[in-house]
BALOBA-1460 file (C-alpha; in Angstrom, 3 decimals):
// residues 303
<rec num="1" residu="x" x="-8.672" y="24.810" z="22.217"/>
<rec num="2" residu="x" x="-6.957" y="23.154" z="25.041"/>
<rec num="3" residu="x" x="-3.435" y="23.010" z="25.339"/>
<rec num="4" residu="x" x="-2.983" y="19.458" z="24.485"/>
<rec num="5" residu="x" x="-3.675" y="19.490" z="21.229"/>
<rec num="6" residu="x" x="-1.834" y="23.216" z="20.524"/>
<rec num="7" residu="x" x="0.027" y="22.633" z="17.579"/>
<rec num="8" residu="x" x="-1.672" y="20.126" z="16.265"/>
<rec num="9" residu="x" x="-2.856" y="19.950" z="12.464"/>
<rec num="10" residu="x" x="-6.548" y="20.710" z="12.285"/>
<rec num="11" residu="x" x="-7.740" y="17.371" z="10.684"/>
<rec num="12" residu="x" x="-6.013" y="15.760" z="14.046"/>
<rec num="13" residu="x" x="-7.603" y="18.099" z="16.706"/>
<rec num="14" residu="x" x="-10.940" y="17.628" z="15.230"/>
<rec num="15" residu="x" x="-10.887" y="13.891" z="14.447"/>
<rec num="16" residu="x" x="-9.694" y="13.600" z="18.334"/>
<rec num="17" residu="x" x="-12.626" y="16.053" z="19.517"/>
<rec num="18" residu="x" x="-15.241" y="14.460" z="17.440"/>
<rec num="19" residu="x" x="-14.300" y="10.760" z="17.543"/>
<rec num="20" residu="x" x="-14.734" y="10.993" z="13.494"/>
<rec num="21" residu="x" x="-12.263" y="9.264" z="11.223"/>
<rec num="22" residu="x" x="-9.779" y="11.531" z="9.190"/>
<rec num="23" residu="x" x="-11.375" y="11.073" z="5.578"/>
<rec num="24" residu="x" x="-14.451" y="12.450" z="7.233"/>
<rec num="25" residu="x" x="-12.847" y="14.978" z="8.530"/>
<rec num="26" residu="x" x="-11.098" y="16.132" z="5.226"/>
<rec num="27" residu="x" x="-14.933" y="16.119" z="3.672"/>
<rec num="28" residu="x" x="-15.682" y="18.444" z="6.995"/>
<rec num="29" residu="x" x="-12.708" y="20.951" z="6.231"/>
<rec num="30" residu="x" x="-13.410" y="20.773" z="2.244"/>
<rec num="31" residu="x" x="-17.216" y="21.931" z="2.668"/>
<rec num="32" residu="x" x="-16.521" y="24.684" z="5.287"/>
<rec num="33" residu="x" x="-17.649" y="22.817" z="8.569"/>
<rec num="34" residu="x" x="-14.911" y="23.460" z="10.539"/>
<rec num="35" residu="x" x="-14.048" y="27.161" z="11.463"/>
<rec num="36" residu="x" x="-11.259" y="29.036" z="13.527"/>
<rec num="37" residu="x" x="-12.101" y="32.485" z="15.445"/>
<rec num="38" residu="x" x="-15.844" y="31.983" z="13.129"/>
<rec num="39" residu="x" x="-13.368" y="31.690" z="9.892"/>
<rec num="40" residu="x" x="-13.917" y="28.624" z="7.878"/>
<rec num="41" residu="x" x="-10.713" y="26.561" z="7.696"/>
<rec num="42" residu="x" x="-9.404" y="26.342" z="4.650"/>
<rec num="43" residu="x" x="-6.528" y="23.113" z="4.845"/>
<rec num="44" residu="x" x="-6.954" y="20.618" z="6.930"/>
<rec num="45" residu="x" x="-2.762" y="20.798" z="7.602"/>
<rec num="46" residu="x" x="-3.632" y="24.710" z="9.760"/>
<rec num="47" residu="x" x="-1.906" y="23.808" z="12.964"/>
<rec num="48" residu="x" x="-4.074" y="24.983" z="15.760"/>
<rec num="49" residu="x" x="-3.068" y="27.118" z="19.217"/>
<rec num="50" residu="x" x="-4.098" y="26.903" z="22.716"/>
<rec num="51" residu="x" x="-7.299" y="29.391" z="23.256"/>
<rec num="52" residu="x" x="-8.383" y="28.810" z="19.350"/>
<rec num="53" residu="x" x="-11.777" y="29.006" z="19.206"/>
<rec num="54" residu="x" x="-12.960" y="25.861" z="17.397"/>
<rec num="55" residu="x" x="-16.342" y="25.600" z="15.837"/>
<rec num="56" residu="x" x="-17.355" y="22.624" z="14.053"/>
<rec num="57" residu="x" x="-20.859" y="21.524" z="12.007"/>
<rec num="58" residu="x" x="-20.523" y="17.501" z="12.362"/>
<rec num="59" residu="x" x="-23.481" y="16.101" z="9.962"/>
<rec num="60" residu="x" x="-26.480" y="13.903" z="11.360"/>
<rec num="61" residu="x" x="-24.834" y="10.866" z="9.604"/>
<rec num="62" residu="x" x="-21.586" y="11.805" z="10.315"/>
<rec num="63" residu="x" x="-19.366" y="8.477" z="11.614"/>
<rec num="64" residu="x" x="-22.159" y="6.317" z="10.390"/>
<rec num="65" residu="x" x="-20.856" y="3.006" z="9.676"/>
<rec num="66" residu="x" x="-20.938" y="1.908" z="6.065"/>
<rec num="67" residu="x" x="-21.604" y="-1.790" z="4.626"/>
<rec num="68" residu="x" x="-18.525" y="-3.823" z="4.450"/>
<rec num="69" residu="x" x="-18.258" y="-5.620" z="1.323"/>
<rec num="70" residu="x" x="-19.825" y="-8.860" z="0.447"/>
<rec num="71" residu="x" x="-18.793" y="-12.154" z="-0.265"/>
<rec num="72" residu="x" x="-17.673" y="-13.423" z="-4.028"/>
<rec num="73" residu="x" x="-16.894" y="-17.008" z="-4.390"/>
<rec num="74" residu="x" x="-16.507" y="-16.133" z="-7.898"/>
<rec num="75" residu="x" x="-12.855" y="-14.362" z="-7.525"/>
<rec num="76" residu="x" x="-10.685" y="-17.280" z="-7.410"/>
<rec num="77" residu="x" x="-7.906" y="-16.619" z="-4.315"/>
<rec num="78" residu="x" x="-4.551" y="-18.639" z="-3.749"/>
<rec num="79" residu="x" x="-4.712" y="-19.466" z="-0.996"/>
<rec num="80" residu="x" x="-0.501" y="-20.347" z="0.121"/>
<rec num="81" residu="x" x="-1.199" y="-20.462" z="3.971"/>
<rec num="82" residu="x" x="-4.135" y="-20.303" z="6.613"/>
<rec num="83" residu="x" x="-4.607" y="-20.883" z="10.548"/>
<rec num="84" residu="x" x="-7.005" y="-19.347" z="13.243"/>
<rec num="85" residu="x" x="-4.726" y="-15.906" z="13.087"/>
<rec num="86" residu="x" x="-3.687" y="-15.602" z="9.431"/>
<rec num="87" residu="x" x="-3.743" y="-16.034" z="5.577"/>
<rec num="88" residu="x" x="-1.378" y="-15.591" z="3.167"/>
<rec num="89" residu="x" x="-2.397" y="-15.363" z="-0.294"/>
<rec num="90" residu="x" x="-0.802" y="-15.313" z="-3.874"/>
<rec num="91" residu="x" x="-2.039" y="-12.440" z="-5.517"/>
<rec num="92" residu="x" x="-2.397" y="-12.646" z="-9.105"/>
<rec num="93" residu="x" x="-1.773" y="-8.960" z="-11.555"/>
<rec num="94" residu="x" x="-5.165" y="-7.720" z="-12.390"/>
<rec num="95" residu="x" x="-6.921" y="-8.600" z="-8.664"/>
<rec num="96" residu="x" x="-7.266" y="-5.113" z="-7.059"/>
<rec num="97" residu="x" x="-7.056" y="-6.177" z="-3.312"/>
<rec num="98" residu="x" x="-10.006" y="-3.981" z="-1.482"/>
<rec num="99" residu="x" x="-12.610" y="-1.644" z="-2.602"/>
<rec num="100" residu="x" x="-12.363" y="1.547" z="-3.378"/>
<rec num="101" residu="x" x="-12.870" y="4.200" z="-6.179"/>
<rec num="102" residu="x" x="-14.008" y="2.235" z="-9.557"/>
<rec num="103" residu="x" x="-13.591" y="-1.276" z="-7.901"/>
<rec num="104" residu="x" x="-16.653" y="-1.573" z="-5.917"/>
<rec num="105" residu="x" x="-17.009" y="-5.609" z="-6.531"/>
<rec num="106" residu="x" x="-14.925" y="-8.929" z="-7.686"/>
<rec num="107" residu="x" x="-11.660" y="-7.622" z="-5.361"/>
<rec num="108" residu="x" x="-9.565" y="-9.555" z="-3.507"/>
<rec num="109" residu="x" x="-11.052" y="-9.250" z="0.262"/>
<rec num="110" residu="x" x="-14.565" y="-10.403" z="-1.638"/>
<rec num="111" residu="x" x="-13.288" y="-13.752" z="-2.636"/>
<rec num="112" residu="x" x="-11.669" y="-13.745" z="0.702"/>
<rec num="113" residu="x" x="-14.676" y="-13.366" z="2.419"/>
<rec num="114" residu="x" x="-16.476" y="-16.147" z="0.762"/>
<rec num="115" residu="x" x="-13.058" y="-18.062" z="2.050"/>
<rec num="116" residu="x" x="-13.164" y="-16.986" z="5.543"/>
<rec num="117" residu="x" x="-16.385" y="-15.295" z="6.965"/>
<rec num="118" residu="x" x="-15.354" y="-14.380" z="9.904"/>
<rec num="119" residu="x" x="-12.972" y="-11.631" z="8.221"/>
<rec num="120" residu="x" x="-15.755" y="-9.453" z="8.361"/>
<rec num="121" residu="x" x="-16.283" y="-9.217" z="12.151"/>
<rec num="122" residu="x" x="-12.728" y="-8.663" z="13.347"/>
<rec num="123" residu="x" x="-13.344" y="-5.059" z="13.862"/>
<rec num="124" residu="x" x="-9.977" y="-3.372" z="12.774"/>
<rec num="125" residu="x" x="-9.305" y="-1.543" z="9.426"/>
<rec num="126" residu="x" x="-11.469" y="0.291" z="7.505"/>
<rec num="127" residu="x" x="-14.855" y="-2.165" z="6.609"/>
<rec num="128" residu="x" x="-13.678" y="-1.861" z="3.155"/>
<rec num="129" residu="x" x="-10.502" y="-3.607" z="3.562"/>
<rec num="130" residu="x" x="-11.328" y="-6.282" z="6.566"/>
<rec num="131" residu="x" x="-7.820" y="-7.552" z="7.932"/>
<rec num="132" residu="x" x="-5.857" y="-6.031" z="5.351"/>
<rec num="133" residu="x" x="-2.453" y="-5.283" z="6.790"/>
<rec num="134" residu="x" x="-0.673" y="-4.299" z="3.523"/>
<rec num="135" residu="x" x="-1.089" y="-4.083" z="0.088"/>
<rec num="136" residu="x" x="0.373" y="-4.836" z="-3.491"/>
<rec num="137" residu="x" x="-0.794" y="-2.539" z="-6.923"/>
<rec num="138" residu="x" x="-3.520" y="-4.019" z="-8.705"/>
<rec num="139" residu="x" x="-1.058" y="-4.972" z="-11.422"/>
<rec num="140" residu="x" x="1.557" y="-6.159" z="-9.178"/>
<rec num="141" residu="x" x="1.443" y="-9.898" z="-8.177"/>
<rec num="142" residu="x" x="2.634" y="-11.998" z="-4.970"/>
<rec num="143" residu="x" x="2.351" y="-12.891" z="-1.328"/>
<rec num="144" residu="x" x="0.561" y="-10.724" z="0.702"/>
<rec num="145" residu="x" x="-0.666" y="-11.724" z="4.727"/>
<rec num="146" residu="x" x="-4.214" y="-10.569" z="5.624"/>
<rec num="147" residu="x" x="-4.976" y="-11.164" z="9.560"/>
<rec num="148" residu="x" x="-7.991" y="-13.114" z="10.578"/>
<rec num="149" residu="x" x="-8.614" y="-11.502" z="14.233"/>
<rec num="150" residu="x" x="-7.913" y="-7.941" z="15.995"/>
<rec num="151" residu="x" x="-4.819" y="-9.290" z="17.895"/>
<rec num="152" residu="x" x="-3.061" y="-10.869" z="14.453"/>
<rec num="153" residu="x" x="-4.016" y="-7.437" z="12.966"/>
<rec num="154" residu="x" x="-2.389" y="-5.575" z="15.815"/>
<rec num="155" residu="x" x="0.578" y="-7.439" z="16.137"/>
<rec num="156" residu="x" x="1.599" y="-7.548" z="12.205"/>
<rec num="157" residu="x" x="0.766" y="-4.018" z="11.786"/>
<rec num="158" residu="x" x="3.677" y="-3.519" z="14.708"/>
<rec num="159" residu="x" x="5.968" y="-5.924" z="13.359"/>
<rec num="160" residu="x" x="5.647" y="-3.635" z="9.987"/>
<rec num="161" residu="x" x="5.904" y="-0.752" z="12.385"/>
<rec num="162" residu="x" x="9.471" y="-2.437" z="13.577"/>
<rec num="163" residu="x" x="10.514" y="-3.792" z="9.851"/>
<rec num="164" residu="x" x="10.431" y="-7.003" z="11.095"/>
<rec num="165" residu="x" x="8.278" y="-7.899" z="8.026"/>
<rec num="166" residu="x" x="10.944" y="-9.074" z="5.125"/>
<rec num="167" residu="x" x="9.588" y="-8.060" z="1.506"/>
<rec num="168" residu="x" x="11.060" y="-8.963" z="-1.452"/>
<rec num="169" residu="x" x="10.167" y="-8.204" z="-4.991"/>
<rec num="170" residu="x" x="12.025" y="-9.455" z="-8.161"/>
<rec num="171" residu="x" x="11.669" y="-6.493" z="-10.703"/>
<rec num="172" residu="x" x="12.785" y="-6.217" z="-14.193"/>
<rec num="173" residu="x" x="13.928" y="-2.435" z="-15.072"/>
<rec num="174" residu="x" x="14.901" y="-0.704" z="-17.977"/>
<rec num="175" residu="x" x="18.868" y="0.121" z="-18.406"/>
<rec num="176" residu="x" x="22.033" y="-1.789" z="-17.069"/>
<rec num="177" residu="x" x="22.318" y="-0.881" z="-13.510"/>
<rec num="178" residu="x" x="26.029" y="-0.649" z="-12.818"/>
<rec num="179" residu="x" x="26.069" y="-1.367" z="-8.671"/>
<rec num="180" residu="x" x="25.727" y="-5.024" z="-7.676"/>
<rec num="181" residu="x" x="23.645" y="-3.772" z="-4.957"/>
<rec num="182" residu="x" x="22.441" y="-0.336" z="-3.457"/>
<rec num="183" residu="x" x="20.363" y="1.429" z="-1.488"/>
<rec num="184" residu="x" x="17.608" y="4.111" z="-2.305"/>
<rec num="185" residu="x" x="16.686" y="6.634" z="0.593"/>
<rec num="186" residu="x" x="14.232" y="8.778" z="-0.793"/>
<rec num="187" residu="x" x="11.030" y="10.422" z="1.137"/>
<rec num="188" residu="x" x="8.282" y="9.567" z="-0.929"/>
<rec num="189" residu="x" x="4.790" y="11.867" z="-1.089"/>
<rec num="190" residu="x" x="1.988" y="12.578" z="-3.482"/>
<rec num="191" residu="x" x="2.803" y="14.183" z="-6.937"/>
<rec num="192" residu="x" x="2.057" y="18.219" z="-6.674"/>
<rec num="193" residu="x" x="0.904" y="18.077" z="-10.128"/>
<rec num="194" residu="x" x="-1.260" y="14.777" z="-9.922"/>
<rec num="195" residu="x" x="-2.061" y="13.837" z="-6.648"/>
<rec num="196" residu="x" x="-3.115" y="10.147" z="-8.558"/>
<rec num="197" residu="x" x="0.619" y="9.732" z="-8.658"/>
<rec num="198" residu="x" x="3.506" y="9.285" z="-6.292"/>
<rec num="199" residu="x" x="6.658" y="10.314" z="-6.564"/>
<rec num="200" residu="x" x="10.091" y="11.539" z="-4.772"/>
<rec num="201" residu="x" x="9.157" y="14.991" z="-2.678"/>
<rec num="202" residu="x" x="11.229" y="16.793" z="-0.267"/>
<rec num="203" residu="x" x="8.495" y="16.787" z="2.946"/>
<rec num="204" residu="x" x="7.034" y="12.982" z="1.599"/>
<rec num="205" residu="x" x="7.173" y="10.386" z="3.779"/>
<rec num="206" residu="x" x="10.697" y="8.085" z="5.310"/>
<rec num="207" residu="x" x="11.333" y="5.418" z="2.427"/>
<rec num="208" residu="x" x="14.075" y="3.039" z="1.451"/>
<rec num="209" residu="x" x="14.815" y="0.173" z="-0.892"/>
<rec num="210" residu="x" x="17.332" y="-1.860" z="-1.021"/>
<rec num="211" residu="x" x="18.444" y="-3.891" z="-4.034"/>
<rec num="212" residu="x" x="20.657" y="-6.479" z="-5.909"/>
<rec num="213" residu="x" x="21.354" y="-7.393" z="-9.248"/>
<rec num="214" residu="x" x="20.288" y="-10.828" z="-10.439"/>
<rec num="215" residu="x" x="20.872" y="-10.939" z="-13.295"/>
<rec num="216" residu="x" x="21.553" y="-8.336" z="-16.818"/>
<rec num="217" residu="x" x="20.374" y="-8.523" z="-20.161"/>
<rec num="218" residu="x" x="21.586" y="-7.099" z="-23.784"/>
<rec num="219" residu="x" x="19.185" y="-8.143" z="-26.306"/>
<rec num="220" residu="x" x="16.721" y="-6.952" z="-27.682"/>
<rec num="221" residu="x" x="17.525" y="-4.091" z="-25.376"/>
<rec num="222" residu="x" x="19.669" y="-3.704" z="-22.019"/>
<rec num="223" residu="x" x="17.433" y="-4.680" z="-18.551"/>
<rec num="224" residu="x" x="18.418" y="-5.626" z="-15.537"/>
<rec num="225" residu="x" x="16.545" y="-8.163" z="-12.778"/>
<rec num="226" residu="x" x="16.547" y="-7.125" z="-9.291"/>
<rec num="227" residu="x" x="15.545" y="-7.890" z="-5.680"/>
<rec num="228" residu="x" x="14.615" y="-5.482" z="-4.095"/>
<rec num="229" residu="x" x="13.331" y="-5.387" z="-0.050"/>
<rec num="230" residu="x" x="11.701" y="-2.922" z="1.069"/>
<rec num="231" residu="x" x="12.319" y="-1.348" z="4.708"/>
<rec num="232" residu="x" x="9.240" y="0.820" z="4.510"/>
<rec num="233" residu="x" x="6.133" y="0.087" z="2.473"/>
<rec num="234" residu="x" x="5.212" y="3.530" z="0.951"/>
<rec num="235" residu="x" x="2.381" y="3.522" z="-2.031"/>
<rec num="236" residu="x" x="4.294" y="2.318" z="-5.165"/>
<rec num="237" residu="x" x="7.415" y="2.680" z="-3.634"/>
<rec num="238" residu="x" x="9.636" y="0.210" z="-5.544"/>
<rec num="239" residu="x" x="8.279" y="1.869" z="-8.861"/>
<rec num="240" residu="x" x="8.571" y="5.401" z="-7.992"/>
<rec num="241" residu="x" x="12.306" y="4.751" z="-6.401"/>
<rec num="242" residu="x" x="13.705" y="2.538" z="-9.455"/>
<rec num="243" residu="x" x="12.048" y="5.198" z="-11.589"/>
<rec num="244" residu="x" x="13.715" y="7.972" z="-9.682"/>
<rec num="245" residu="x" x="17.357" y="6.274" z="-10.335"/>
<rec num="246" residu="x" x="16.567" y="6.426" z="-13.837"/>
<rec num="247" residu="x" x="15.467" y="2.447" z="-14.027"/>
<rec num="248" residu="x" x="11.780" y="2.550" z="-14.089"/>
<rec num="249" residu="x" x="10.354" y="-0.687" z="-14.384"/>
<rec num="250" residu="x" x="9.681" y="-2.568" z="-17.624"/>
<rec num="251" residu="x" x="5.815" y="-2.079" z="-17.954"/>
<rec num="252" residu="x" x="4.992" y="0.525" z="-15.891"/>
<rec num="253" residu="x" x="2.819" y="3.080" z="-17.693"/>
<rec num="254" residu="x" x="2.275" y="4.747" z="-14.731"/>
<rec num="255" residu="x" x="6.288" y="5.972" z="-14.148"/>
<rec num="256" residu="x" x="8.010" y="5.614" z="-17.700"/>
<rec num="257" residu="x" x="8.178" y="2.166" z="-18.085"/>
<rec num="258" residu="x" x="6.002" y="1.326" z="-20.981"/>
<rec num="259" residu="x" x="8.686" y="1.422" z="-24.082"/>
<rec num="260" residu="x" x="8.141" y="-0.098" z="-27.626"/>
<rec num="261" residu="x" x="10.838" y="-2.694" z="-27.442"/>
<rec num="262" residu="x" x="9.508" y="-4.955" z="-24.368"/>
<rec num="263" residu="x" x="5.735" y="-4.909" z="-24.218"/>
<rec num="264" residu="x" x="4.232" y="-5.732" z="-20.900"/>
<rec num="265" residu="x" x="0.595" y="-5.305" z="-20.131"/>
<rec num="266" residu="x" x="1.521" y="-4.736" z="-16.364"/>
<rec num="267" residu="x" x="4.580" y="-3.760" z="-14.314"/>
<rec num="268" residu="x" x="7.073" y="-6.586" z="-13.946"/>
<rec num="269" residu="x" x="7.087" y="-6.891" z="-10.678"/>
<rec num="270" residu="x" x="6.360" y="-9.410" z="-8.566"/>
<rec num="271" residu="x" x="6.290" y="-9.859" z="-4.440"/>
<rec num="272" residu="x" x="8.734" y="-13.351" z="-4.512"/>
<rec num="273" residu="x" x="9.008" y="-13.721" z="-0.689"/>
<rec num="274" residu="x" x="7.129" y="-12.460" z="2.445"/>
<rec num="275" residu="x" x="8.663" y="-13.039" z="6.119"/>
<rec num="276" residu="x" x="7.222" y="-12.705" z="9.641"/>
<rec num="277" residu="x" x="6.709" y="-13.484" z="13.257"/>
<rec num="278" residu="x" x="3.693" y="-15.697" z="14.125"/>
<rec num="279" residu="x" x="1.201" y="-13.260" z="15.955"/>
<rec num="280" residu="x" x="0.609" y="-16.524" z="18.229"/>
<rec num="281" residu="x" x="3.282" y="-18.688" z="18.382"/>
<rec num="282" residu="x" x="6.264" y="-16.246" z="17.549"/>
<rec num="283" residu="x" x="7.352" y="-18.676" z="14.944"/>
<rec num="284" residu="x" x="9.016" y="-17.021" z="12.337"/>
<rec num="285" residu="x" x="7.510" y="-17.913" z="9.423"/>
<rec num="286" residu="x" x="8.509" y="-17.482" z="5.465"/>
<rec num="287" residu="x" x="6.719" y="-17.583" z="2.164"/>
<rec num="288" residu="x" x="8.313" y="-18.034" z="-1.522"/>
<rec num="289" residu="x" x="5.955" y="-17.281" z="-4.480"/>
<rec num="290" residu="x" x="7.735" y="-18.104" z="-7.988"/>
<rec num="291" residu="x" x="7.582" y="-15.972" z="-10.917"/>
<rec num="292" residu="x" x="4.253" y="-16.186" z="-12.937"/>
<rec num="293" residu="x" x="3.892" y="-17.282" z="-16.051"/>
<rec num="294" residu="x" x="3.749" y="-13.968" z="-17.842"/>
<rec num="295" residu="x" x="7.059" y="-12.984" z="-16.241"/>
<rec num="296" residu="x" x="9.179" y="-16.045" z="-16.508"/>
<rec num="297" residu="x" x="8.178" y="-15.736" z="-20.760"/>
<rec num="298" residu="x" x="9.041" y="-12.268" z="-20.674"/>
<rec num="299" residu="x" x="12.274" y="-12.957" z="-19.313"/>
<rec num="300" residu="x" x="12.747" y="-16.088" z="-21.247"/>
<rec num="301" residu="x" x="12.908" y="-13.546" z="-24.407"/>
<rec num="302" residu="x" x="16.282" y="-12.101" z="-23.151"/>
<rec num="303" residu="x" x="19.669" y="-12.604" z="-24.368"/>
């Protein structure tokens, strides 16, 4: 092992020797293909030392490329915003945005791609997700930016990097939160129990969200509306934070929000604004999404 990569996890060192990405790499560890000292490795976080002895069985179709998705003019996409760099989209709750485990077709990059064809040569990302710079939950709805080129992709992944992407959400949680406004700094990792599931873990990754009160409700039962911005875009990080603070939000099956008294058949949440810098021009631009339908009757329930 040479001394450049001592103390470096496993996964790393071998995905840097082998040019192979790091879910491949995982499937390497998991079916003994990677050994130490003619051991077989047995996680992929083993940090490795200068003078290991690394032995590793990389597959014939190992790094092979698989077929991006195709085009779907069926799935209908809101389109808010396009140029030679960029799209923004309105996501509606239901569209799962890329491909993946049990959504193989009729996703949001599909209907993209029957939009804008040239999303699947830009050559950064995964070929699942073609210019997909960030996400939203299948059942959460809102503006999202997807890049059309590798330098738009580069640059917006860096100006997330930098937080110099403004997200807001409007949420509806369960409870009367007291503070006007507040701040939740809480790492946030994968659930030791269900991996499925996120949730606040000492060792989990940097994340913080900050909110404010909009507004507060009594009847039929106390909620509160907030914005909330994010400053780091963990997986289901508003939920899992608002949960952790005892507020989870109002539909959320997933992290204790699904209660008999409001019945939602998705989180309320909702991505209400979306801010950047033009990868191009540098203009900074800025994106306002009202709430949908199914939210705005919700709330027009409350007394």
């Amino acid at each position: 092992m040479p001394s450049a990569l001592d103390g470096e996890r496993v996964d790393r060192a071998v995905a840097i020797l082998t040019g192979l990405p790091r879910s491949e790499v995982a499937a390497l560890v998991a079916g003994g293909g990677v050994k130490i000292g003619g051991r077989p490795v047995s996680s992929r976080s083993r940090r490795v030392a200068e003078g290991d002895e690394l032995e590793i069985t990389v597959p014939d179709d190992a790094g092979a490329v698989a077929p991006g998705p195709e085009a779907d003019s069926s799935v209908d996409v809101a389109v808010v915003h396009s140029d030679d760099d960029l799209v923004v989209v309105d996501k509606p709750a239901g569209l799962v945005v890329h491909a993946g485990a049990g959504h193989r077709t009729g996703t949001l990059v599909h209907g993209l791609l029957a939009l804008f064809p040239d999303l699947a040569s830009i050559g950064v990302g995964e070929s699942a997700r073609p210019g997909i710079v960030h996400r939203l939950d299948k059942g959460t709805s809102g503006l999202l930016v997807v890049a059309r080129n590798a330098g738009a992709y580069n640059d917006l992944v860096e100006q997330l990097r930098r937080r110099a992407v403004e997200r807001v959400y409007l949420a509806l949680v369960w409870g009367a939160v007291e503070a006007p406004a507040g701040l939740i700094d809480a790492p946030v990792g994968r659930g030791v129990r269900d991996p499925t599931r996120m949730a606040v873990a000492v060792g989990g990754k940097e994340a913080r969200t900050r909110y404010r009160v909009e507004s507060r409700f009594t009847e039929p039962v106390p909620v509160s509306l907030l914005e909330c911005r994010l400053e780091t875009g963990r997986t289901h990080q508003v939920r899992v934070h608002l949960a952790a603070i005892g507020h989870p939000v109002v539909g959320d099956t997933r992290y204790r929000g699904a209660r008999p008294h409001l019945v939602l058949p998705r989180p309320f949440l909702h991505a209400t604004r979306l801010s950047f810098d033009h990868p191009t021009t540098g203009e900074r631009l800025s994106f306002d999404s009202p709430l949908p339908d199914d939210l705005r009757a919700l709330l027009s329930e409350l007394g």
